[in-house]
TISE-751029 format. One record per residue: residue number from 0; x, y, z of N, C-alpha, C in turn. Coordinates in Angstrom, 3 decimals, padded with zeros to 6 digits. Example, Ala and Ser with C-alpha at 12.3 -4.5 7.8 and 13.67 -1.06 7.14 Angstrom:
<nodes>
[0, [013.190, -005.690, 007.800], [012.300, -004.500, 007.800], [013.200, -003.300, 007.800]]
[1, [012.850, -002.250, 007.080], [013.670, -001.060, 007.140], [012.900, 000.030, 007.870]]
</nodes>
This chain:
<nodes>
[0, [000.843, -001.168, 000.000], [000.000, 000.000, 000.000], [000.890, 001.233, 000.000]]
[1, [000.173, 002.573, -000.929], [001.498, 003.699, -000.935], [000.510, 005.187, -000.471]]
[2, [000.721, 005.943, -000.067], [-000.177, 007.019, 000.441], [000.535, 007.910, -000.568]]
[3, [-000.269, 008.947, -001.114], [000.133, 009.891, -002.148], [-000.787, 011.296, -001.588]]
[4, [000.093, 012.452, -001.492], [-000.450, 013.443, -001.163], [-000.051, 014.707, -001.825]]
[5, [-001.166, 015.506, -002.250], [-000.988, 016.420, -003.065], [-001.025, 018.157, -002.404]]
[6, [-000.143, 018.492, -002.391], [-000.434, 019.725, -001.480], [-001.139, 020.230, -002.048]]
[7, [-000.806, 020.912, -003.235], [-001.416, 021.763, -004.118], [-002.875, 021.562, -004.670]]
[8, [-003.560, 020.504, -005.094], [-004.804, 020.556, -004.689], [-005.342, 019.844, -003.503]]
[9, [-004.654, 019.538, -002.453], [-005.441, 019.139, -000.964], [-006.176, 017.832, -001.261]]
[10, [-005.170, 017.144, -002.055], [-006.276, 015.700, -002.303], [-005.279, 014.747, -001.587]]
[11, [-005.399, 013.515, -001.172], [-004.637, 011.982, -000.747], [-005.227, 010.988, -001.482]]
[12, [-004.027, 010.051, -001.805], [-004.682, 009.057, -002.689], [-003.612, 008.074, -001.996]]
[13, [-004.925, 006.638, -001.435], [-004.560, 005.712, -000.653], [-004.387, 004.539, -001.595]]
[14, [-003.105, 004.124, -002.432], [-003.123, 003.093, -003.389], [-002.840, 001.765, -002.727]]
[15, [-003.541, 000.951, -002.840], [-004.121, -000.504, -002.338], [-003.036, -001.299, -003.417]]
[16, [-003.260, -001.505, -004.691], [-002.361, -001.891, -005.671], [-002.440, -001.277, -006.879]]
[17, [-001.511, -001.022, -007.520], [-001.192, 000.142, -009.044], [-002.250, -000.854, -010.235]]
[18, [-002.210, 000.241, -010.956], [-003.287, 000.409, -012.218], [-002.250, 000.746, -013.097]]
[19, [-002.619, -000.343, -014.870], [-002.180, 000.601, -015.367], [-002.737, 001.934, -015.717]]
[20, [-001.983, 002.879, -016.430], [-002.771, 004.224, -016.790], [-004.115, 003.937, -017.803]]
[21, [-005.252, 004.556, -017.290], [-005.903, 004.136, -018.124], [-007.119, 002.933, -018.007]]
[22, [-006.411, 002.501, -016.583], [-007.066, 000.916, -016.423], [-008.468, 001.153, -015.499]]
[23, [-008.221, 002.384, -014.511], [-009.505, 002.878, -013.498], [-010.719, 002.898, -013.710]]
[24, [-011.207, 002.778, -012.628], [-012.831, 002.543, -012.978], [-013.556, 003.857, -012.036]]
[25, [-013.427, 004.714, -012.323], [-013.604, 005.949, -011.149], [-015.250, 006.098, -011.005]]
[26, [-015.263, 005.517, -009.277], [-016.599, 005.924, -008.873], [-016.627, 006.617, -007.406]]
[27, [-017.699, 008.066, -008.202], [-017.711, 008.834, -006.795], [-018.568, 008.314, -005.790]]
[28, [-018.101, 008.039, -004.621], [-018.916, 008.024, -003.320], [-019.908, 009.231, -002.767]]
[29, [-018.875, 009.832, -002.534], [-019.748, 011.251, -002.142], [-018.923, 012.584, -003.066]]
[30, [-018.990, 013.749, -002.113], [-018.174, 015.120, -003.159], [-016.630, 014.554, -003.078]]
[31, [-016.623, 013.871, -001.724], [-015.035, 014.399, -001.452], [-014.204, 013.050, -001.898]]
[32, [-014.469, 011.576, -001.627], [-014.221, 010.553, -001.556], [-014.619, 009.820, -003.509]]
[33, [-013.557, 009.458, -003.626], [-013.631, 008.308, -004.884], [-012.917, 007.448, -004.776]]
[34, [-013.325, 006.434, -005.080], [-013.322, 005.216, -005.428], [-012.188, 004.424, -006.733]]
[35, [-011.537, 004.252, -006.364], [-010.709, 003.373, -007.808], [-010.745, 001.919, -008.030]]
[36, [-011.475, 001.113, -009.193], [-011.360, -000.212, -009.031], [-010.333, -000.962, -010.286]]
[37, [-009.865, -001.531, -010.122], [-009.132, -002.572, -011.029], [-010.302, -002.917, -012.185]]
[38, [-009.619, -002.942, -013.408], [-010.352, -004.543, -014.368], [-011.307, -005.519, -013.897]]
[39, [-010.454, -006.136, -012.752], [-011.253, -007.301, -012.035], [-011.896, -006.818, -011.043]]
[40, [-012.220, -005.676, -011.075], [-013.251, -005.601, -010.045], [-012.891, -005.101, -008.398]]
[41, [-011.639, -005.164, -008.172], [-011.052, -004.973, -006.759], [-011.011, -003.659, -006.511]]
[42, [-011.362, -003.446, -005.365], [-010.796, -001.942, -004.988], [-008.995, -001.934, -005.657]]
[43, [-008.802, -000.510, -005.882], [-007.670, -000.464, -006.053], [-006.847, 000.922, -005.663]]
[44, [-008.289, 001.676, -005.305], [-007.401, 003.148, -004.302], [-008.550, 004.164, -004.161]]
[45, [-008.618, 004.552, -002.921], [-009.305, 005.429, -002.558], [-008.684, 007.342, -002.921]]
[46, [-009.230, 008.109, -003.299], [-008.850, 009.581, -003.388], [-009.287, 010.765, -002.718]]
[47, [-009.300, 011.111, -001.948], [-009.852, 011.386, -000.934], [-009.297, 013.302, -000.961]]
[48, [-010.681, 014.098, -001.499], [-010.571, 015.718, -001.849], [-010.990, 016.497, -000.747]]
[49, [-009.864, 017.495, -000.735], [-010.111, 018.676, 000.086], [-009.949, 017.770, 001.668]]
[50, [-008.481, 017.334, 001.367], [-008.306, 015.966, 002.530], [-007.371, 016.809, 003.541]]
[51, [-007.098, 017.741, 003.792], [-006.632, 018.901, 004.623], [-007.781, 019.249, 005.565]]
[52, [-008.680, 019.453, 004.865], [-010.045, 019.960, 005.415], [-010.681, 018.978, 006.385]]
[53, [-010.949, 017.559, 005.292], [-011.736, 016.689, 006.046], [-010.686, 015.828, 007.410]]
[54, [-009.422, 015.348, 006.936], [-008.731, 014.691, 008.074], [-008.317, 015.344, 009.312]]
[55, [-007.857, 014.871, 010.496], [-007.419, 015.937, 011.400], [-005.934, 016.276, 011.006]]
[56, [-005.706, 017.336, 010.561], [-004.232, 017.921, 010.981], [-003.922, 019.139, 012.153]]
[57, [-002.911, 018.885, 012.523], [-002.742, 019.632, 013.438], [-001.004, 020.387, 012.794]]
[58, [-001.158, 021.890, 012.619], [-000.496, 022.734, 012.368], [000.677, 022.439, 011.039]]
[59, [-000.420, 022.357, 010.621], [-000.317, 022.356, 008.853], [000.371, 020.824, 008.440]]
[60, [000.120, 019.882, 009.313], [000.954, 018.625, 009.472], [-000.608, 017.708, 009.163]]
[61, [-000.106, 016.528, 008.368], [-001.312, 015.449, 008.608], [000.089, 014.312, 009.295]]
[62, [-000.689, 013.094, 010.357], [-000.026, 011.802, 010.740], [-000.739, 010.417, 010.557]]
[63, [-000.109, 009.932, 010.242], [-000.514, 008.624, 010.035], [000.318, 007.705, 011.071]]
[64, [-000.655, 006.814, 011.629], [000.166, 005.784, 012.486], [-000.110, 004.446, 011.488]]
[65, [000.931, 004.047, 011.803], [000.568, 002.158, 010.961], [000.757, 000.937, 012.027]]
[66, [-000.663, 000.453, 012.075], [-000.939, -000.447, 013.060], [000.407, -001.581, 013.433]]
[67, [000.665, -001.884, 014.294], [001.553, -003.032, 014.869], [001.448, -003.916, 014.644]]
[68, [000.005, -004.743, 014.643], [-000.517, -005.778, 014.708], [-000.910, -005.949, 013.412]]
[69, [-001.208, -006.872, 012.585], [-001.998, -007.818, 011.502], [-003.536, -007.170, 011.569]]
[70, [-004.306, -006.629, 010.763], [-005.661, -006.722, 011.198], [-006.161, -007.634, 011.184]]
[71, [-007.729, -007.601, 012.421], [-008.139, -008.563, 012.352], [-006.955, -009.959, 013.724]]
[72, [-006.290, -009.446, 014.277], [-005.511, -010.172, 014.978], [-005.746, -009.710, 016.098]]
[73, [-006.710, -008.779, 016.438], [-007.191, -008.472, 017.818], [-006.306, -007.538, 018.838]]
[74, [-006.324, -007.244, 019.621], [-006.112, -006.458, 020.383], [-005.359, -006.708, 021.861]]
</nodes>
């Protein structure tokens, strides 16, 4: 998985696994959130607009933590 962030238009794009160019299946969820699917049907990346706005940042910073554990491996 690769996180892609765009300052300049305030978008994040959460890639699950690469596409070729061309290959996307773009469906909007709502205004801010789309959807990317593979050929076969798989999710393949979320895009997520005006993602400054909607996520929490704190002083002009966004963070991401990455879980320890396996999901799904409990707590």
């Amino acid at each position: 998985m690769k996180i892609y962030y765009d300052l300049e238009v305030d978008a994040l794009y959460i890639e699950f696994y690469p596409l070729a160019d061309g290959t996307a299946e773009a469906r909007s969820l709502n205004d801010e959130l789309i959807a990317n699917y593979g050929p076969d049907g798989r999710l393949a990346g979320l895009e997520i607009l005006e993602a400054g706005q909607l996520l929490s940042s704190e002083q002009g910073r966004m963070v991401f933590e990455i879980a320890s554990s396996p999901v799904g491996a409990g707590a």
